[in-house]
MARNU-316846 format. One record per atom (N, C-alpha, C): residue number from 1; atom name; x, y, z. Coordinates in Angstrom, 2 decimals. Layout:
R num atome       X       Y       Z
R NUM    CA       X       Y       Z
...
END
This chain:
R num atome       X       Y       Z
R   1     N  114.54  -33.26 -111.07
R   1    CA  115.91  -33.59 -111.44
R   1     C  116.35  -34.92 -110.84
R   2     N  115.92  -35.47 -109.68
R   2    CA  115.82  -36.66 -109.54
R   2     C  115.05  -37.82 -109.63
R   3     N  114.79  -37.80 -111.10
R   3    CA  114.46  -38.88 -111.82
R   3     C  114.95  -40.15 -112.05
R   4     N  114.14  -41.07 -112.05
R   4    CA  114.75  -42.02 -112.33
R   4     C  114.67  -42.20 -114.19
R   5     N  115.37  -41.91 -115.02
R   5    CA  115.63  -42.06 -116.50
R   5     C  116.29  -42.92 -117.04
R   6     N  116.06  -43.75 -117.60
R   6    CA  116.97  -44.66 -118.49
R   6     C  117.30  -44.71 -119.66
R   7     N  116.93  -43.48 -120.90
R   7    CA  117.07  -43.07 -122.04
R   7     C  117.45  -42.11 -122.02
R   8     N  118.45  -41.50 -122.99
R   8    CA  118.95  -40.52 -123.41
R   8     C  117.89  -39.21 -123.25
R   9     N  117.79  -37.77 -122.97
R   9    CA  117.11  -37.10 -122.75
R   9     C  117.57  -35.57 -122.60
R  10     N  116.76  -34.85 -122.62
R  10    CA  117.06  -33.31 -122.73
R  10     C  116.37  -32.30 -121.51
R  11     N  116.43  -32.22 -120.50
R  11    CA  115.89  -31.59 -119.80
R  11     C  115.48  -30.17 -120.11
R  12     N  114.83  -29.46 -120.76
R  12    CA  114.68  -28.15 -121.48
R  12     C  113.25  -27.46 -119.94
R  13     N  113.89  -25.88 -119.42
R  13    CA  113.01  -25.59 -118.88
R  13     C  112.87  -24.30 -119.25
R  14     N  111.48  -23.94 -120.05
R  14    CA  111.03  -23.29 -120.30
R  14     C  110.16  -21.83 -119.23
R  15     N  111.34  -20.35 -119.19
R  15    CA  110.70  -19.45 -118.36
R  15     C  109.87  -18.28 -119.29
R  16     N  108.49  -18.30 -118.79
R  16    CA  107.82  -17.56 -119.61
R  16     C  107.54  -16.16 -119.14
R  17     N  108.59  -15.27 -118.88
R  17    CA  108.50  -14.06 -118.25
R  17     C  108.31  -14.03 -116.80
R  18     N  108.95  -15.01 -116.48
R  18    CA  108.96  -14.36 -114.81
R  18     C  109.40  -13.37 -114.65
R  19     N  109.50  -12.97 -113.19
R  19    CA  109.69  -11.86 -112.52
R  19     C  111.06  -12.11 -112.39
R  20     N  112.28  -10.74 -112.35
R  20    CA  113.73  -10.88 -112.59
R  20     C  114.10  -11.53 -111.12
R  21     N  113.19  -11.79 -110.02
R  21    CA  113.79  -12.69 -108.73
R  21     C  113.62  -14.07 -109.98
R  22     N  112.70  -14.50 -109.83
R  22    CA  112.50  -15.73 -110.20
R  22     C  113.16  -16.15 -111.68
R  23     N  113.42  -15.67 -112.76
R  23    CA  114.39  -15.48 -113.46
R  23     C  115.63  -16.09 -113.18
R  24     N  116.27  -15.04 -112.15
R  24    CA  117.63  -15.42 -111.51
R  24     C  117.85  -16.87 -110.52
R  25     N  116.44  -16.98 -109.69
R  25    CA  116.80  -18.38 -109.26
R  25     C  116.49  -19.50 -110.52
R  26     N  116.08  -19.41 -111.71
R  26    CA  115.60  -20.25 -112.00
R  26     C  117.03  -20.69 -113.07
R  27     N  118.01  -19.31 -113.36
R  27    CA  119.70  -18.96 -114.01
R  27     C  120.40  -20.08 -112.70
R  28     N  120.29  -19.70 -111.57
R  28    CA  121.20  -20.34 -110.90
R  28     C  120.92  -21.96 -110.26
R  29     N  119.55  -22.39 -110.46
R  29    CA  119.18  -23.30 -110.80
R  29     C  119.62  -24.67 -111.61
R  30     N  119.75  -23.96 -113.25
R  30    CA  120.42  -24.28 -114.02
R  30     C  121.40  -24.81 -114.32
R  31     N  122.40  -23.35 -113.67
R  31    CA  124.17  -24.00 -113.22
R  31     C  124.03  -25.39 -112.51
R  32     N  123.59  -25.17 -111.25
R  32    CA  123.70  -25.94 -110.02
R  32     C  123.06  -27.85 -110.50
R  33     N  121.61  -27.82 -111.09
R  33    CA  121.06  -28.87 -111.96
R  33     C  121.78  -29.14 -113.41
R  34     N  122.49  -28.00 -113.63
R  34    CA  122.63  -28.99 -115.22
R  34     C  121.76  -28.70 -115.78
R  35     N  120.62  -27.82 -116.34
R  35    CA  119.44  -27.88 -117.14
R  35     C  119.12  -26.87 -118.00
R  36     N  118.66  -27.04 -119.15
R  36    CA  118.63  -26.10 -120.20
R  36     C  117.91  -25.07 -120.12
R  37     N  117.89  -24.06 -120.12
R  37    CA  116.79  -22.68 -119.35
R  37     C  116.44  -22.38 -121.03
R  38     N  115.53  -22.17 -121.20
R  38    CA  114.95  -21.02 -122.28
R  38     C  114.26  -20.08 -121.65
R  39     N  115.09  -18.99 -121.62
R  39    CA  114.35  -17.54 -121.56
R  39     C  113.35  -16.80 -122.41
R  40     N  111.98  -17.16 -122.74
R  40    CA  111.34  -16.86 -123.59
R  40     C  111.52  -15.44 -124.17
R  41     N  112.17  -14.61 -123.04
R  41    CA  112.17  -13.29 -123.37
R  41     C  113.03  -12.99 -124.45
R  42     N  113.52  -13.74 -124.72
R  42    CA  115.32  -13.75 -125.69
R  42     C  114.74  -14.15 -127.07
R  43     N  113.18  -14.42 -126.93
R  43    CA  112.91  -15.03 -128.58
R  43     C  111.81  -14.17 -128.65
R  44     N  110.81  -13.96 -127.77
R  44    CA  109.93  -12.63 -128.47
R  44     C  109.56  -12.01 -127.42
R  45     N  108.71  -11.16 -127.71
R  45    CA  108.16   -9.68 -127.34
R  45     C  106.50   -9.84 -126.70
R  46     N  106.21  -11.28 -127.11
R  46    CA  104.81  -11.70 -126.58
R  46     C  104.61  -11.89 -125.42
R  47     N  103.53  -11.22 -125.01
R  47    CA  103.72  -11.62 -123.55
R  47     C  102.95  -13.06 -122.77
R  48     N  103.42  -13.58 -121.77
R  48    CA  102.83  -14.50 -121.41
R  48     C  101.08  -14.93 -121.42
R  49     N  100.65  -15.73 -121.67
R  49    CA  101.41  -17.18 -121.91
R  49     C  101.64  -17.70 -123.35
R  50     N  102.63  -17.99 -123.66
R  50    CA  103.61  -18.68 -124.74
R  50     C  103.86  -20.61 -125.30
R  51     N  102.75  -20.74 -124.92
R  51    CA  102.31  -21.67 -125.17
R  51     C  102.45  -22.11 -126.31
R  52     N  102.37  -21.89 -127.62
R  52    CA  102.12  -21.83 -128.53
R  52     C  103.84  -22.25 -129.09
R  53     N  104.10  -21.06 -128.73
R  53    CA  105.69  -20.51 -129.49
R  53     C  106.65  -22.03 -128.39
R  54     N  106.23  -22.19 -127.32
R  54    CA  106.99  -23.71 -126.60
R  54     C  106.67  -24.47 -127.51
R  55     N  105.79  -24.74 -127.77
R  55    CA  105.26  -25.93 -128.12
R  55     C  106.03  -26.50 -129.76
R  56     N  106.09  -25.49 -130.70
R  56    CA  106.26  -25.01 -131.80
R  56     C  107.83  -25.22 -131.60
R  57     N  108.20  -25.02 -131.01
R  57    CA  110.07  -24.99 -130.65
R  57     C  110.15  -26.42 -130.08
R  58     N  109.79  -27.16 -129.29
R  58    CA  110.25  -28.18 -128.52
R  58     C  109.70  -28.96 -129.76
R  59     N  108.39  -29.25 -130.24
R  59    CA  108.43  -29.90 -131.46
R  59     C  109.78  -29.75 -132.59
R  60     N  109.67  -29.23 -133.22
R  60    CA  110.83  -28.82 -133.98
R  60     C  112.43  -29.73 -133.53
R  61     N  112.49  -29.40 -132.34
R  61    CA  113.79  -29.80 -131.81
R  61     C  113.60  -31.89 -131.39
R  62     N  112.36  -31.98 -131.39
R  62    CA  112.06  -33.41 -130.85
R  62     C  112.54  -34.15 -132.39
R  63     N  111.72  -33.34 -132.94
R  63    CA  111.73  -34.20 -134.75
R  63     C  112.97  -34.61 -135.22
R  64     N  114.04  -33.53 -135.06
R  64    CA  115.42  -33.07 -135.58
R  64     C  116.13  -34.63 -134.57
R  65     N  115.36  -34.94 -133.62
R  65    CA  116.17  -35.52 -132.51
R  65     C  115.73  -37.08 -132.73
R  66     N  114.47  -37.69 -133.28
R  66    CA  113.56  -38.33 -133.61
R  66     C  113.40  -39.04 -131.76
R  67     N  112.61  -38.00 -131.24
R  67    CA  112.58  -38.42 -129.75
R  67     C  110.88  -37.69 -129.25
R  68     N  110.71  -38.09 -128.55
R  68    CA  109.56  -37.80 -128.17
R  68     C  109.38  -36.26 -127.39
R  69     N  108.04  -35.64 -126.82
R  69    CA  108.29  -34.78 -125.85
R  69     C  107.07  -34.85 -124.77
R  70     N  108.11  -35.30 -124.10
R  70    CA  107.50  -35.07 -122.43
R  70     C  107.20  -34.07 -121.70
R  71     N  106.22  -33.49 -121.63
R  71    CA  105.39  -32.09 -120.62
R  71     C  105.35  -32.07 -119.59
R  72     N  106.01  -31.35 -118.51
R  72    CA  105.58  -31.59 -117.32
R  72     C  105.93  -30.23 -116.66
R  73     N  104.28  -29.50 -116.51
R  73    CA  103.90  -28.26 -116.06
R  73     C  104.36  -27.83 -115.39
R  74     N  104.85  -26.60 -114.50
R  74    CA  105.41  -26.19 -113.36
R  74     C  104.69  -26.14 -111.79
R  75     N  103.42  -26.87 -111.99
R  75    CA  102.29  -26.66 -111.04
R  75     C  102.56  -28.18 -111.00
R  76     N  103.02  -28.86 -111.16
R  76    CA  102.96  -30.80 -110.94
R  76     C  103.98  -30.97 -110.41
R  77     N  104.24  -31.62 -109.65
R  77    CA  105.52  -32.61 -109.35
R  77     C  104.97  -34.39 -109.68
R  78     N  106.53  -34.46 -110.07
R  78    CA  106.23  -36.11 -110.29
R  78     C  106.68  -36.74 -109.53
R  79     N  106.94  -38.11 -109.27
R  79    CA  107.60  -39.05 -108.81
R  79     C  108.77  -39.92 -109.23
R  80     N  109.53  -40.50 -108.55
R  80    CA  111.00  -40.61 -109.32
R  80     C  110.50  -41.56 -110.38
R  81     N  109.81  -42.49 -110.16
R  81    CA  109.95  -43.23 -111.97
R  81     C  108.81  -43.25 -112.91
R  82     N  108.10  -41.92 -112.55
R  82    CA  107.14  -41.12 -113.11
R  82     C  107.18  -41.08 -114.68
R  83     N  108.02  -40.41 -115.00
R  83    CA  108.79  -40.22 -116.44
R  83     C  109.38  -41.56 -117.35
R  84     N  109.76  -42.59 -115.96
R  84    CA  110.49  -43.75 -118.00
R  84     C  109.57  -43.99 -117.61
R  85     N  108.35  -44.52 -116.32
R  85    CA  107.18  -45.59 -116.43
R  85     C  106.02  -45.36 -117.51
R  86     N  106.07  -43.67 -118.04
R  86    CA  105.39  -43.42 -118.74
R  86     C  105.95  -43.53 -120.18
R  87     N  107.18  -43.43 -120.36
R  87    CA  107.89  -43.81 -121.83
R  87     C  107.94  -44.98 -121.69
R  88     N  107.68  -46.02 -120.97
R  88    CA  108.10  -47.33 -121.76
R  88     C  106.30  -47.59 -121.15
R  89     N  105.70  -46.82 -120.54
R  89    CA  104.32  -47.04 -121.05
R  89     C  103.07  -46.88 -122.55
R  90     N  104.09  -45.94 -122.89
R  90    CA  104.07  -45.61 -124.69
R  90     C  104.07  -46.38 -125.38
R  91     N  105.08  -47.04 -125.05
R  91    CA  106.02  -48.05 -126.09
R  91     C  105.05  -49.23 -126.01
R  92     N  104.42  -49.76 -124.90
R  92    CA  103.74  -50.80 -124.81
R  92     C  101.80  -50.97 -125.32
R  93     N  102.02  -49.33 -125.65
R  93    CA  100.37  -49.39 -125.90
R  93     C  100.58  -49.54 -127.44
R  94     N   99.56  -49.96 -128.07
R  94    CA   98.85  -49.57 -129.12
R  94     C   98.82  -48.73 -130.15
R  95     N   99.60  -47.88 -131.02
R  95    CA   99.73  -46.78 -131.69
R  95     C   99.48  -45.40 -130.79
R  96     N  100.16  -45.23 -129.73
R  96    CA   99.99  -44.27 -128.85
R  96     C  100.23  -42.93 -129.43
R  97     N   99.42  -42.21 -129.21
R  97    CA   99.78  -40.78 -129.50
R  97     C  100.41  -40.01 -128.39
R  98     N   99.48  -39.81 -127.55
R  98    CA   99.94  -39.48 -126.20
R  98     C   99.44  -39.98 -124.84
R  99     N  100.55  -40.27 -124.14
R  99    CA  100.80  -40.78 -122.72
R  99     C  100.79  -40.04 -121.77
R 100     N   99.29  -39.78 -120.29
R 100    CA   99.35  -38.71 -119.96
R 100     C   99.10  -39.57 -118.40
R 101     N   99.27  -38.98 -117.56
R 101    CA   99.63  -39.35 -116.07
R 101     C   98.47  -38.48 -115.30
R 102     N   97.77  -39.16 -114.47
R 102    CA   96.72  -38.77 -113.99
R 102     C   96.83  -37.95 -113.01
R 103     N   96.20  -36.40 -112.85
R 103    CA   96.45  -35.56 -111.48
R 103     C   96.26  -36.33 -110.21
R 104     N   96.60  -35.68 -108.90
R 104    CA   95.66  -35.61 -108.05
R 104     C   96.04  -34.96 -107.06
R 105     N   95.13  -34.50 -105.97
R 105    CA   95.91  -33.49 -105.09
R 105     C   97.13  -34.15 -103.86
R 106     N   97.25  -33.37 -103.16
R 106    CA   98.50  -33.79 -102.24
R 106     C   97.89  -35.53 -101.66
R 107     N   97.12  -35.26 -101.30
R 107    CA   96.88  -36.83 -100.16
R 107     C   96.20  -37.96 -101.54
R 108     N   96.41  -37.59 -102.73
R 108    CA   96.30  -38.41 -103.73
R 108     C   94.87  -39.06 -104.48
R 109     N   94.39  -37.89 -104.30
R 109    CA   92.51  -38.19 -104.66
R 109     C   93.18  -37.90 -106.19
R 110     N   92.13  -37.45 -107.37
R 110    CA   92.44  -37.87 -108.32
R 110     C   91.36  -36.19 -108.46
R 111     N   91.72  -35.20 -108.94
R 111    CA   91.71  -33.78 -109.33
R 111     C   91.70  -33.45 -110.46
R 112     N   91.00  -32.24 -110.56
R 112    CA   91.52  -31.66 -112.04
R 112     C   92.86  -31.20 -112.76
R 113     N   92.22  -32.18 -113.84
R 113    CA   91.50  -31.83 -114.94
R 113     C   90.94  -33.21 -114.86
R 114     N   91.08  -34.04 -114.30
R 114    CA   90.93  -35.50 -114.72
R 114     C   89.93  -36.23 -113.70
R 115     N   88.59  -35.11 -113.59
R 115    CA   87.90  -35.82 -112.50
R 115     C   87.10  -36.58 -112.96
R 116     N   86.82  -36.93 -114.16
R 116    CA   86.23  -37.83 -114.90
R 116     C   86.57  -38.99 -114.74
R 117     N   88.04  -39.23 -114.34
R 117    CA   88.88  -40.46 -113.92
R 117     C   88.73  -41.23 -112.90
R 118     N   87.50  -40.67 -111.80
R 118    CA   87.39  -41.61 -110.73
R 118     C   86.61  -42.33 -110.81
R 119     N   87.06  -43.48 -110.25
R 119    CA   86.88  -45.01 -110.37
R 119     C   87.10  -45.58 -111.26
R 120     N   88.47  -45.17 -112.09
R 120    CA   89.05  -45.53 -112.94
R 120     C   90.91  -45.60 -112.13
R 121     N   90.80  -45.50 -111.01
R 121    CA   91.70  -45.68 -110.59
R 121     C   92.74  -47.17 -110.62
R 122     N   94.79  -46.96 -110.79
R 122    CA   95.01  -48.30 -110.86
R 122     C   94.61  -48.88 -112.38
R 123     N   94.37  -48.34 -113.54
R 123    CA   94.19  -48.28 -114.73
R 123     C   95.17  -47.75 -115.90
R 124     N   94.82  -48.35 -117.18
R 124    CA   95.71  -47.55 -118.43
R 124     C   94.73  -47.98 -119.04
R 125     N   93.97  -46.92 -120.23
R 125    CA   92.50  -46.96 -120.92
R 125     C   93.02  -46.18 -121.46
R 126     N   92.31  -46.28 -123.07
R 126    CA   92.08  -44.95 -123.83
R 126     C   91.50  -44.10 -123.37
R 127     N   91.49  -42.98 -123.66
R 127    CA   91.08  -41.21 -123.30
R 127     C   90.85  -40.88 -124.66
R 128     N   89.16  -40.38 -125.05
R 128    CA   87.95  -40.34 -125.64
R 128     C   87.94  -39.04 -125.51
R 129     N   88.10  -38.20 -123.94
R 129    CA   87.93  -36.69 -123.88
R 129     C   89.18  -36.34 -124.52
R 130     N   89.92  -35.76 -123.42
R 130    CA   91.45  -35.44 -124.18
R 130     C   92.12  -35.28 -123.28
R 131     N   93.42  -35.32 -123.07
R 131    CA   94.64  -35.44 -122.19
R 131     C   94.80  -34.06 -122.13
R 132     N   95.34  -34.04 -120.48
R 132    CA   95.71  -32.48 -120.19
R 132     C   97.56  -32.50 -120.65
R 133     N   97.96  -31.34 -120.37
R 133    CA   99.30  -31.57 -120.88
R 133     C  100.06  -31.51 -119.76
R 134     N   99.17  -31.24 -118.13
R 134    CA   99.90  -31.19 -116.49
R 134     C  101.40  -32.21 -117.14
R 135     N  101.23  -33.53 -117.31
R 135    CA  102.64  -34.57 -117.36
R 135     C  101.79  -35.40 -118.32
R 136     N  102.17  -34.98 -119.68
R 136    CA  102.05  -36.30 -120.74
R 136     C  103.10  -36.12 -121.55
R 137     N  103.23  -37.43 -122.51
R 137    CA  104.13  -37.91 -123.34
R 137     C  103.32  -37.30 -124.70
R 138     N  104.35  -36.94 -125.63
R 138    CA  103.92  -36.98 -127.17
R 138     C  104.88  -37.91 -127.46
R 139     N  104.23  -38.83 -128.75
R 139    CA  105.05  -39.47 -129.04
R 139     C  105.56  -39.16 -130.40
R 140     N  106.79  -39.45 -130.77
R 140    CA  107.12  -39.36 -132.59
R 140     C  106.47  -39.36 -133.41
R 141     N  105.87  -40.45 -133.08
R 141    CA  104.75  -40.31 -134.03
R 141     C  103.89  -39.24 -134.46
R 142     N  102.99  -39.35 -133.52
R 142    CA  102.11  -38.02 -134.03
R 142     C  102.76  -36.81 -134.12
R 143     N  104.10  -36.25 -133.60
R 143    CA  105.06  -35.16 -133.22
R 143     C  104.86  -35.57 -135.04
R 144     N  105.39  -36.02 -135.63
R 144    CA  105.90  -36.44 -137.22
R 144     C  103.87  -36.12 -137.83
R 145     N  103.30  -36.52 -137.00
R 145    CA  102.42  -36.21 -138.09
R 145     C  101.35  -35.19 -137.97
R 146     N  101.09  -34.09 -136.77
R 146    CA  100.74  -33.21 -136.56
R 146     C  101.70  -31.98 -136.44
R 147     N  101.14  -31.14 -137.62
R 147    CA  102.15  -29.83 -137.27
R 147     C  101.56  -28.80 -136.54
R 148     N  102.14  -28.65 -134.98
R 148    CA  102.12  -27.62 -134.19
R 148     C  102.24  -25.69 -135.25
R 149     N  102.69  -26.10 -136.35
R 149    CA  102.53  -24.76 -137.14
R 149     C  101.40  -24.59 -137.47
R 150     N  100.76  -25.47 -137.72
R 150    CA   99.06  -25.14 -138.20
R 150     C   98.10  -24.45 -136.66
R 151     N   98.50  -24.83 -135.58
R 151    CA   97.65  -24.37 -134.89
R 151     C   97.05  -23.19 -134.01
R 152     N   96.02  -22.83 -134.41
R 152    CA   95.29  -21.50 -133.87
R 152     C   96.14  -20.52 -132.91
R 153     N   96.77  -19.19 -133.90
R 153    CA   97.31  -18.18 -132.70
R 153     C   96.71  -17.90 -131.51
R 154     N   95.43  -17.61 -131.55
R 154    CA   94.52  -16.58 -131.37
R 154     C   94.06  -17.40 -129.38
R 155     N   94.31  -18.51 -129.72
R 155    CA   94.20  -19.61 -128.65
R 155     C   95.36  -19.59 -127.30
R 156     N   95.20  -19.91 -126.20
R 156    CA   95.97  -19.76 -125.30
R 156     C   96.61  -21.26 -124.80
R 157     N   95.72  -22.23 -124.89
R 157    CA   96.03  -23.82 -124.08
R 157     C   95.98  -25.10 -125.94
R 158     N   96.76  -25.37 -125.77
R 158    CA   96.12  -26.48 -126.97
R 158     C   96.39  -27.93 -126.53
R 159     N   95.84  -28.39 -125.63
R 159    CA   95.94  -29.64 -125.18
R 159     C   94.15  -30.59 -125.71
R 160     N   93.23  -29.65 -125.79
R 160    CA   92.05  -30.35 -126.37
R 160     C   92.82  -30.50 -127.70
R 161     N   93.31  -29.44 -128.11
R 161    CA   93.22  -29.21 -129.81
R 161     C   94.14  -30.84 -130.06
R 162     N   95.01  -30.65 -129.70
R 162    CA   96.42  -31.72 -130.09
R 162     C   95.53  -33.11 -129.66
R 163     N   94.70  -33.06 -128.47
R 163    CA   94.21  -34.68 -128.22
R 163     C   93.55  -35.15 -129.71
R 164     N   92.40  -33.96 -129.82
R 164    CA   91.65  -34.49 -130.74
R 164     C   91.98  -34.57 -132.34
R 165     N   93.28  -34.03 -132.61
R 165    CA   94.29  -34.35 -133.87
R 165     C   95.00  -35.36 -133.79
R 166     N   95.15  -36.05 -132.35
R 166    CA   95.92  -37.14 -132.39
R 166     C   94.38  -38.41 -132.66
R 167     N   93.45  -38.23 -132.42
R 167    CA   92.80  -39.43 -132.57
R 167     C   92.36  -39.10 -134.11
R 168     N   92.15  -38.03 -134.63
R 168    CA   91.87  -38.15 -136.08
R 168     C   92.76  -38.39 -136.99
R 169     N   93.88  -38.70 -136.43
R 169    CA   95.44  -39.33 -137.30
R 169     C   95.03  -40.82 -137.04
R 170     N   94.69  -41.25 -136.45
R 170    CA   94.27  -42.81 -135.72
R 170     C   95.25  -43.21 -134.72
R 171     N   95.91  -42.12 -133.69
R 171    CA   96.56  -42.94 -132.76
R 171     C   95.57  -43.05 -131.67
R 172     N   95.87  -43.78 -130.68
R 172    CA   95.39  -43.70 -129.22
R 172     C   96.05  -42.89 -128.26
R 173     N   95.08  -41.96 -127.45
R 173    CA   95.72  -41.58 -126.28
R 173     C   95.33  -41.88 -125.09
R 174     N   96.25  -42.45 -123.98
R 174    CA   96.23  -43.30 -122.86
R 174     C   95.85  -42.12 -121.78
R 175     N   95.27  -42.53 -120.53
R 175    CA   95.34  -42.42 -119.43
R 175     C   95.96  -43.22 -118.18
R 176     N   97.09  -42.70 -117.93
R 176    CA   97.51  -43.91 -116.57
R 176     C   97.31  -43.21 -115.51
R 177     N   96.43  -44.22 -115.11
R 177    CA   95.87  -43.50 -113.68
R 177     C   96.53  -44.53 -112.18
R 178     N   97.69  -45.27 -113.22
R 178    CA   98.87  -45.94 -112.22
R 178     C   99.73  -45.16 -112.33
R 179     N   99.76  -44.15 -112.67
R 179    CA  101.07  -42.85 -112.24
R 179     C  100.62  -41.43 -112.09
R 180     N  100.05  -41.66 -110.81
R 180    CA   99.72  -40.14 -109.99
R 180     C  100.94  -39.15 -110.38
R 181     N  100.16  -37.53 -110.86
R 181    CA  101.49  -36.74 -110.22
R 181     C  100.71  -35.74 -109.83
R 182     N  101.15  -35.45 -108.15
R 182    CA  100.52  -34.66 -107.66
R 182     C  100.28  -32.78 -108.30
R 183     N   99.07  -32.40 -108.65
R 183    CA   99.25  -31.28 -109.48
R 183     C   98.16  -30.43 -108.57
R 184     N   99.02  -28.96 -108.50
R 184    CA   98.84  -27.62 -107.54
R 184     C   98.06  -27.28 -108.58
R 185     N   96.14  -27.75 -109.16
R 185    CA   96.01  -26.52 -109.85
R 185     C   96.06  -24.66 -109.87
R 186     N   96.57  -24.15 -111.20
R 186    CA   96.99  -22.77 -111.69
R 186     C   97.54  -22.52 -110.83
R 187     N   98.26  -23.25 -110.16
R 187    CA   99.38  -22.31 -108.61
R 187     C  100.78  -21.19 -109.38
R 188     N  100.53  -21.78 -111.09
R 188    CA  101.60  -21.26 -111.89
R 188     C  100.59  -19.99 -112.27
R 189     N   99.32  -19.87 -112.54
R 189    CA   98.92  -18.76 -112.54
R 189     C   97.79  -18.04 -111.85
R 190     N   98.02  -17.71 -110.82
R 190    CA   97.13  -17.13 -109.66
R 190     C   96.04  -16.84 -109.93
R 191     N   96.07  -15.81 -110.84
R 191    CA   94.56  -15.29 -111.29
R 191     C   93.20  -16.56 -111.57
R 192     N   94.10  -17.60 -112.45
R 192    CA   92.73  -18.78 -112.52
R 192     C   92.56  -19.34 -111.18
R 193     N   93.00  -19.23 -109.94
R 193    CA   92.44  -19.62 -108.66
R 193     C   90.98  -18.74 -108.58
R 194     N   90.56  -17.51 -109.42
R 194    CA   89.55  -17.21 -108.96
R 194     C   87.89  -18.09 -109.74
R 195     N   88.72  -18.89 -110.42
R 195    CA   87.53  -19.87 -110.72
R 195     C   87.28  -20.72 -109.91
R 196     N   87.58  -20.55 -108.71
R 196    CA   87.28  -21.26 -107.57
R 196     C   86.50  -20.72 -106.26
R 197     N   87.37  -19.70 -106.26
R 197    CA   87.14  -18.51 -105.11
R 197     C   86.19  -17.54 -105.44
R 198     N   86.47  -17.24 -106.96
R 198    CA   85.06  -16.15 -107.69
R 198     C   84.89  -15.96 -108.60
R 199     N   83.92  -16.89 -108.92
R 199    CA   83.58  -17.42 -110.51
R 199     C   83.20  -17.13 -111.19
R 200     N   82.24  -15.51 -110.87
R 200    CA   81.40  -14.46 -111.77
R 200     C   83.20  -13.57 -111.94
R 201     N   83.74  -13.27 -111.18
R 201    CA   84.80  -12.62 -111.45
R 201     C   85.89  -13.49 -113.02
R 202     N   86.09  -14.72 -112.96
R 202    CA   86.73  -15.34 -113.36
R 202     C   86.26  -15.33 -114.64
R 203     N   84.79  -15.89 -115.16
R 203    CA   84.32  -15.63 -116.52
R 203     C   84.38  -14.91 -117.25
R 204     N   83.93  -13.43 -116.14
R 204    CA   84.04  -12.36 -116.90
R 204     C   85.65  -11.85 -117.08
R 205     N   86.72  -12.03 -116.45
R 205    CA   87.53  -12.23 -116.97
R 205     C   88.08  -12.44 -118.33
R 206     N   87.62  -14.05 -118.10
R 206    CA   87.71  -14.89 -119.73
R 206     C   86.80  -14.63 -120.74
R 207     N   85.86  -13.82 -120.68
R 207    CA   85.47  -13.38 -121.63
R 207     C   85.60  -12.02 -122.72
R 208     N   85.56  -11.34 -121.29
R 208    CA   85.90   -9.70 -121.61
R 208     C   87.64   -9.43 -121.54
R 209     N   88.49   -9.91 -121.15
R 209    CA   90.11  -10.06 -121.84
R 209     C   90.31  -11.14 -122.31
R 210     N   89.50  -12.17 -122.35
R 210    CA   90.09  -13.39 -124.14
R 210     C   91.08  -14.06 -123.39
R 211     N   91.08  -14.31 -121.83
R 211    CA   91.98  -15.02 -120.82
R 211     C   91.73  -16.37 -121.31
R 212     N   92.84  -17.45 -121.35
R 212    CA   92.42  -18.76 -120.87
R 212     C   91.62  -19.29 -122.12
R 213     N   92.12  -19.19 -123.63
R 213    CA   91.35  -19.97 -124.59
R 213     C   91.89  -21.18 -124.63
R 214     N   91.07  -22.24 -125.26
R 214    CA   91.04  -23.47 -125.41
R 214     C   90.87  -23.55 -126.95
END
């Protein structure tokens, strides 16, 4: 909330079934910030994660608005001029599709998802793999020319899917790896810490309950 912003903007924070503590701080939050809460629970019956049905809604509302949409996970924090450096980093690339801000952990190494990125540090390059959605930009553009309605229920994450629809439209999508934002991986969902801690546990997980599609 203390951003530094210089364009008109919508702060929309999306709760995907928390727990009724966290719920309520996130209601009184709101008041206190000024910020738009969507209670996912108030629109369906699905249970977390809702990925899909965000995505599908904040599009919709970007188009209507002809404005872009900016992602920024609940496991990231940014930095105060995190957010316009990356919108008027948009603006300056190339037919940008999407504008995505490079992880890294607390003391500022450069982490997943984006460990492919080292020694690419202090950079803005196209991104060939695909942008995570931790803190990136969509831009109008592709928002106008990819419809989030076409894409796979059955799926849990669509950040490969959307990269690689944005380069088969012919935009570019950037990596700035001059705007760290420090990101807690899955600290938003505990259970994927055991792909760290216990990784025969974790697969079989994702295989045998359909956890965590891509």
């Amino acid at each position: 909330m203390e951003s530094d912003i210089l364009v008109p903007f919508t702060y929309t924070v999306y709760n995907d079934f928390s727990t009724e503590e966290n719920t309520h701080r996130l209601e009184e939050a709101a008041r206190q910030w000024n910020f738009r809460l969507v209670n996912l629970s108030d629109l369906t019956d699905h249970p977390s994660p809702n990925y899909l049905l965000v995505l599908q809604t904040a599009q919709k509302e970007a188009i209507e608005a002809d404005a872009g949409l900016l992602i920024v996970e609940s496991d990231v924090i940014v930095k105060k001029n995190t957010l316009q450096s990356l919108y008027n980093g948009a603006l300056q690339q190339k037919q940008c599709g999407i504008a995505a801000a490079v992880t890294t952990d607390e003391k500022g190494v450069i982490n997943y998802p984006y460990l492919h990125a080292k020694g690419h540090e202090n950079q803005v390059y196209p991104e060939k793999k695909h942008c995570s959605f931790c803190c990136s930009l969509l831009t109008p553009g592709l928002l106008k020319a990819f419809d989030f309605q076409t894409l796979d229920p059955s799926k849990n994450w669509y950040d490969v899917t959307i990269s690689h629809e944005s380069l088969k439209r012919g935009f570019q999508n950037y990596l700035f790896t001059t705007l760290p934002v420090w990101h807690r991986p899955h600290s938003s969902r505990p259970w994927k810490q055991l792909k760290y801690k216990n990784p025969l546990k974790y697969y079989w997980l994702k295989y045998t309950k359909g956890l965590d599609k891509i």
